[in-house]
C-alpha positions in Angstrom: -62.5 23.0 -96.8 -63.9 23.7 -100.4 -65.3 21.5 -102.9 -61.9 19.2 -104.1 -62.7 17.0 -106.7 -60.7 14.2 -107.9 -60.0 12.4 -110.9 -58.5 8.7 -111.2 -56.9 7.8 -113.8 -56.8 3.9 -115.7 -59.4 3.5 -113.2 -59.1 -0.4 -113.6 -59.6 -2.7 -110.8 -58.9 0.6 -107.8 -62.4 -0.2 -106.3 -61.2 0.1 -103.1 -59.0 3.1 -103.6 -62.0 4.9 -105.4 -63.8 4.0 -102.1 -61.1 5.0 -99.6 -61.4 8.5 -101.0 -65.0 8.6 -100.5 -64.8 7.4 -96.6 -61.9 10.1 -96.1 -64.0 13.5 -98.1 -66.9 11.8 -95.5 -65.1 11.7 -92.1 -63.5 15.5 -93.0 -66.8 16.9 -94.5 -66.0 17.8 -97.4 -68.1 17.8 -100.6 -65.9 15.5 -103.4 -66.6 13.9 -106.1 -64.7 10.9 -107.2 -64.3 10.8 -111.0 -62.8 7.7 -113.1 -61.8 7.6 -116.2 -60.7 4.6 -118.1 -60.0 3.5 -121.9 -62.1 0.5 -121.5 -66.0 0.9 -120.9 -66.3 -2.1 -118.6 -63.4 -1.2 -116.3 -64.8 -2.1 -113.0 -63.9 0.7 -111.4 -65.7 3.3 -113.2 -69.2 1.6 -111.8 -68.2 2.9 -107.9 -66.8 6.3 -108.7 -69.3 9.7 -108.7 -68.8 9.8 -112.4 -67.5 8.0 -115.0 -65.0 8.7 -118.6 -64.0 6.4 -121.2 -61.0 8.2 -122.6 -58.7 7.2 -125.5 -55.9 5.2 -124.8 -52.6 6.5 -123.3 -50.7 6.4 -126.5 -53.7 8.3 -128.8 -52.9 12.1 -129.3 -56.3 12.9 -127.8 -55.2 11.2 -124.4 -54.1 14.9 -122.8 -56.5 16.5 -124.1 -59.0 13.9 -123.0 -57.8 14.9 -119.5 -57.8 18.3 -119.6 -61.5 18.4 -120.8 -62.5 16.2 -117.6 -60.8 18.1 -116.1 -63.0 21.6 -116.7 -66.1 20.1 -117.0 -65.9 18.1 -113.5 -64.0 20.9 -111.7 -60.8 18.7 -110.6 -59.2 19.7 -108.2 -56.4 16.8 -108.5 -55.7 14.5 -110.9 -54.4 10.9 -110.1 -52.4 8.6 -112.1 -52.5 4.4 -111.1 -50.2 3.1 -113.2 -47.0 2.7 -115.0 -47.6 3.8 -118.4 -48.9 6.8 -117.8 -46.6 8.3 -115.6 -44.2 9.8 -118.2 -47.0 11.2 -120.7 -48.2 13.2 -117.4 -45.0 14.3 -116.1 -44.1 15.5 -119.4 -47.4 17.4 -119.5 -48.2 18.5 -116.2 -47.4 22.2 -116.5 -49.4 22.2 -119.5 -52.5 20.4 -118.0 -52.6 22.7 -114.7 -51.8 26.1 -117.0 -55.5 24.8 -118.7 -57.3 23.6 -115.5 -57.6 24.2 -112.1 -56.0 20.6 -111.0 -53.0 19.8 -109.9 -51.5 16.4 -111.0 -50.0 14.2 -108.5 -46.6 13.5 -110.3 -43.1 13.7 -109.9 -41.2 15.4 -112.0 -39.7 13.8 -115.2 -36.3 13.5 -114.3 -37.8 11.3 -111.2 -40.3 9.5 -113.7 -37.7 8.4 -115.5 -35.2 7.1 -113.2 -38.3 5.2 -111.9 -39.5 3.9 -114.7 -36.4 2.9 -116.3 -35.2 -0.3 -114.2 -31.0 0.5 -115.5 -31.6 4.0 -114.6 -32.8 3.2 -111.3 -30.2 0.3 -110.3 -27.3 3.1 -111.4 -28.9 5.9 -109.3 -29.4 3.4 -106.1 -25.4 2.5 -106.9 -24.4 6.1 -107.2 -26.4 7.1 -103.9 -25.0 4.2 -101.6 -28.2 2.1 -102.1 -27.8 -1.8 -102.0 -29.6 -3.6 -105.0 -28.9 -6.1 -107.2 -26.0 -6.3 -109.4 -26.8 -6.3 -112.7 -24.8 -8.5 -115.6 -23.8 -7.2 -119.0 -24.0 -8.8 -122.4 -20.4 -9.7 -122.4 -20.6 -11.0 -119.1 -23.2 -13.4 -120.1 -21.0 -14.6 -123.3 -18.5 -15.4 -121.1 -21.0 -18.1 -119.1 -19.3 -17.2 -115.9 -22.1 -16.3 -114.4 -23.8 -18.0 -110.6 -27.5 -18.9 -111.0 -30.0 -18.5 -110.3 -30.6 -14.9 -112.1 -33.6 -12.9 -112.3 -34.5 -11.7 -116.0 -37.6 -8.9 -116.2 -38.4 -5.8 -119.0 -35.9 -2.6 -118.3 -39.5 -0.7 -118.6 -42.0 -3.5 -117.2 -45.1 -3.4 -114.8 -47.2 -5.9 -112.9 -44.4 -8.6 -113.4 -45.0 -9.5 -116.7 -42.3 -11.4 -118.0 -40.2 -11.4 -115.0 -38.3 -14.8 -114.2 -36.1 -16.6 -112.3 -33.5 -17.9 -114.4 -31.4 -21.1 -113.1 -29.5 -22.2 -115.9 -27.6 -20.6 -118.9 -30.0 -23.0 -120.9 -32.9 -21.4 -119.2 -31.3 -18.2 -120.3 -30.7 -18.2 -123.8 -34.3 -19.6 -124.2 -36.1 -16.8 -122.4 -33.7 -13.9 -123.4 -35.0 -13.4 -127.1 -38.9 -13.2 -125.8 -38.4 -10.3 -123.4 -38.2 -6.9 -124.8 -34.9 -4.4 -123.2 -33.8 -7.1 -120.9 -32.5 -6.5 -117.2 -30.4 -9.3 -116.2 -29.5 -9.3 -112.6 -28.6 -11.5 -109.5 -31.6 -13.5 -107.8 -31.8 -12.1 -104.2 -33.4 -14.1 -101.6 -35.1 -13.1 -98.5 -38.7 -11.8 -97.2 -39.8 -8.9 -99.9 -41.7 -6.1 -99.1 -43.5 -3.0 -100.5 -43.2 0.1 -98.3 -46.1 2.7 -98.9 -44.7 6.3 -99.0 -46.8 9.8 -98.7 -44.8 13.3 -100.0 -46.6 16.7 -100.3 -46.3 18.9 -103.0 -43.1 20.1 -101.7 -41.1 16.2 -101.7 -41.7 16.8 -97.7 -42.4 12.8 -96.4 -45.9 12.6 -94.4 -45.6 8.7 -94.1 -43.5 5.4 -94.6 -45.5 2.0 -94.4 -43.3 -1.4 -94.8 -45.8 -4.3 -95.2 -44.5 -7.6 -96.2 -45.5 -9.6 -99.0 -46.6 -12.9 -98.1 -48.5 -14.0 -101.6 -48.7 -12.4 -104.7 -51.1 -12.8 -107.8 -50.1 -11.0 -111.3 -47.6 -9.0 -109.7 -50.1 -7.6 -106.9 -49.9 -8.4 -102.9 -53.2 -10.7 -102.2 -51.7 -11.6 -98.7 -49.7 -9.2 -96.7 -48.6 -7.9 -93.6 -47.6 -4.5 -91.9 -44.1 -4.2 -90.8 -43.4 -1.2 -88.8 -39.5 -2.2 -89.3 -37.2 0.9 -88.6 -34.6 -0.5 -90.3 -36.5 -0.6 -93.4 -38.4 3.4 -92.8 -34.8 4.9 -92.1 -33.6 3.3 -95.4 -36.6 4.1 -97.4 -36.6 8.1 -95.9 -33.3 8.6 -97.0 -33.6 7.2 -100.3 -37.1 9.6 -101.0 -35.1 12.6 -99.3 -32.2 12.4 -102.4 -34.8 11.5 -104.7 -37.6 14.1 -104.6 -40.5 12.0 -105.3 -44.2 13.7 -105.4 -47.2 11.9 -103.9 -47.7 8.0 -103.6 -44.7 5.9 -103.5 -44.4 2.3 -103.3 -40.9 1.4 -103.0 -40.0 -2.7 -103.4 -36.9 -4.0 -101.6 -35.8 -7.7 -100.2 -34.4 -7.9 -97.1 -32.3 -10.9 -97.1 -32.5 -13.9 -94.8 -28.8 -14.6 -93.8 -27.3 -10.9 -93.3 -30.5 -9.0 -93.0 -29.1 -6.5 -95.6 -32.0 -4.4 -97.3 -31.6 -4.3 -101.6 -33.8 -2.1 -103.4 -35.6 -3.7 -106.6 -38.0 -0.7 -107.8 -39.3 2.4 -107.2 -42.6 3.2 -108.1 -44.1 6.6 -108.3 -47.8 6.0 -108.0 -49.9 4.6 -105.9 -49.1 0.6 -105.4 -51.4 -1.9 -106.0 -52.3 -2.6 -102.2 -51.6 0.6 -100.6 -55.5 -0.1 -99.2 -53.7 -2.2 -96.6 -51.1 0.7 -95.5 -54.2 3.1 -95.3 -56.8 0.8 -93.7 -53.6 0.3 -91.3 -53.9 3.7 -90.0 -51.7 5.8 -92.8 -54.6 7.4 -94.5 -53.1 8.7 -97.5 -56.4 10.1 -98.7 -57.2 11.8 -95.9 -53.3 13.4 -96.5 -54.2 14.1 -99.7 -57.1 16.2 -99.2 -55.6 18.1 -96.5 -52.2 18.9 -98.6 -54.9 20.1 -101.0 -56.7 22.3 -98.4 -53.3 24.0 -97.7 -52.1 21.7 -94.5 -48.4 21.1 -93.8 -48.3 17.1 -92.3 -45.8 16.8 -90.1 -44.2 13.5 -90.8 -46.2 10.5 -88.8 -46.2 6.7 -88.2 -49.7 7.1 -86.3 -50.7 3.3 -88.4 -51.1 -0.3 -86.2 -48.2 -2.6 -86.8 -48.8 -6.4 -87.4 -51.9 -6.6 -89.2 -52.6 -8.7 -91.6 -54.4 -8.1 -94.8 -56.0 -10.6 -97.4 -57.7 -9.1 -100.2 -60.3 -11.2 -102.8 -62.7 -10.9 -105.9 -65.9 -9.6 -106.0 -68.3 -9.6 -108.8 -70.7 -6.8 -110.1 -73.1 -7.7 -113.0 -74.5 -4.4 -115.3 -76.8 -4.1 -117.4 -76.9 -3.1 -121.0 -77.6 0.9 -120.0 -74.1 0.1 -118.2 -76.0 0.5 -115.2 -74.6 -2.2 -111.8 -77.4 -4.1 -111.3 -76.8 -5.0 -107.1 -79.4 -7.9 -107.0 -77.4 -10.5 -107.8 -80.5 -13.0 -108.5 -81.6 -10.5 -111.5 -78.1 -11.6 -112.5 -77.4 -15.4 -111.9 
């Protein structure tokens, strides 16, 4: 394999993805270097990657540019988005950054950005496909008050679950309505959620499906979880990425429910998901994937992960100096 370096975009808190792609480049022998860029200069991640970038923020005219300037200097070889907001500047602009560079940018293409990102868009394409999910109530159905609670309010463009809620009164409702920008209003499903981990080539072929359940969640992001290898779930999740096209990382969230054991869709995510760590310490090495699909490999699709285990993630603290320097004594610290 040659050199493939690899950028990582809104670098954040993806300590342990920055180091899963180091420990796969190592165990193929390949020579990598794992770059980060972020908008904020204390981002932890930036301190664990090869190199580090502060770039301007996603919204600034410079952001692209930023990008394609890493880019050539760092000899990319792939460029990797982590979250939400991002996704629809890069999709938008990926012909335009690989035509200046010699990356590739792991994105879908707009049309599936879009549907993703948009949580309307996305409940009418799972309708129009055959999908379950749930259903979702229009302003005139909520002037009417004959709606059942509980109801589940969130942002038609939201991340993370901010401002997401369950609602269980039309007092409840007309409080938190005002305060959230583009509201969804839809039925409250319950049941055990899950996020499913997906892997697709450059070509939308599927290399891996990983169901792991969510047992507790902080800020929107699995701390607890477990892996599912529920076929039930994978045949539901490959025939919905087969119609949709997706490129790269997936992390689709669904609810299957208690009573009937019927699967409804909630979201579809087109980046990596916040604890896909778990679906590749599992055995689904998507980074390992990725460097191969980069090297030219066709993966033929796989569940080759161990089902049942259980994953529980935690904080850890660095301390840098003023140089910006980690400073891994922690008694020079505290």
């Amino acid at each position: 394999m040659k050199e493939q370096n690899i950028l990582l975009l809104s670098a954040g808190r993806r300590i342990e993805l920055i180091e899963l792609f180091k420990k796969a480049a190592k165990e193929l022998k390949i020579t990598s270097n794992i770059v980060a860029a972020d908008c904020d200069e204390l981002a932890p991640g930036l301190y664990f990657a090869d190199k580090k970038y502060v770039i301007p923020r996603i919204s600034s005219s410079d952001y692209i540019d930023s990008i394609i300037s890493i880019s050539r200097k760092e000899n990319i070889s792939l460029i990797v988005p982590t979250i939400d907001t991002e996704l629809i500047i890069l999709s938008q602009n990926k012909n335009y950054i690989e035509e200046q560079t010699n990356s590739r940018v792991l994105i879908s293409n707009e049309y599936v950005i879009s549907t993703c990102r948009d949580k309307e868009k996305t409940n009418t394409y799972l309708e129009e496909h055959g999908f379950n999910c749930p259903k979702l109530f229009n302003q005139n159905e909520l002037k009417t008050k004959k709606i059942t609670f509980p109801l589940f309010i969130k942002p038609k463009s939201g991340s993370s679950s901010i401002d997401t809620f369950k609602i269980n009164s039309i007092n409840e409702l007309e409080g938190i309505l005002p305060n959230i920008k583009d509201p969804i209003i839809q039925e409250f499903v319950s049941g055990v959620e899950y996020t499913v981990d997906a892997l697709l080539d450059f070509d939308s072929k599927i290399i891996t499906i990983v169901p792991r359940q969510r047992l507790s969640v902080r800020g929107g992001e699995i701390i607890k979880g477990k892996i599912c290898k529920d076929q039930h779930i994978i045949n539901e999740v490959k025939r919905l990425l087969e119609l949709l096209n997706p490129i790269g990382p997936v992390a689709v969230q669904l609810i299957k429910e208690s009573e009937t054991n019927k699967i409804k869709f909630i979201e579809i995510n087109p980046r990596f998901g916040g604890g896909a760590p778990m679906s590749i310490l599992s055995g689904a090495d998507f980074c390992k994937y990725i460097y191969m699909v980069l090297d030219g490999d066709k993966i033929t699709y796989n569940e080759n992960y161990e089902d049942g285990l259980y994953f529980l993630r935690f904080d850890k603290t660095i301390c840098i100096n003023n140089n910006k320097e980690i400073i891994y004594d922690k008694s020079t610290c505290f």
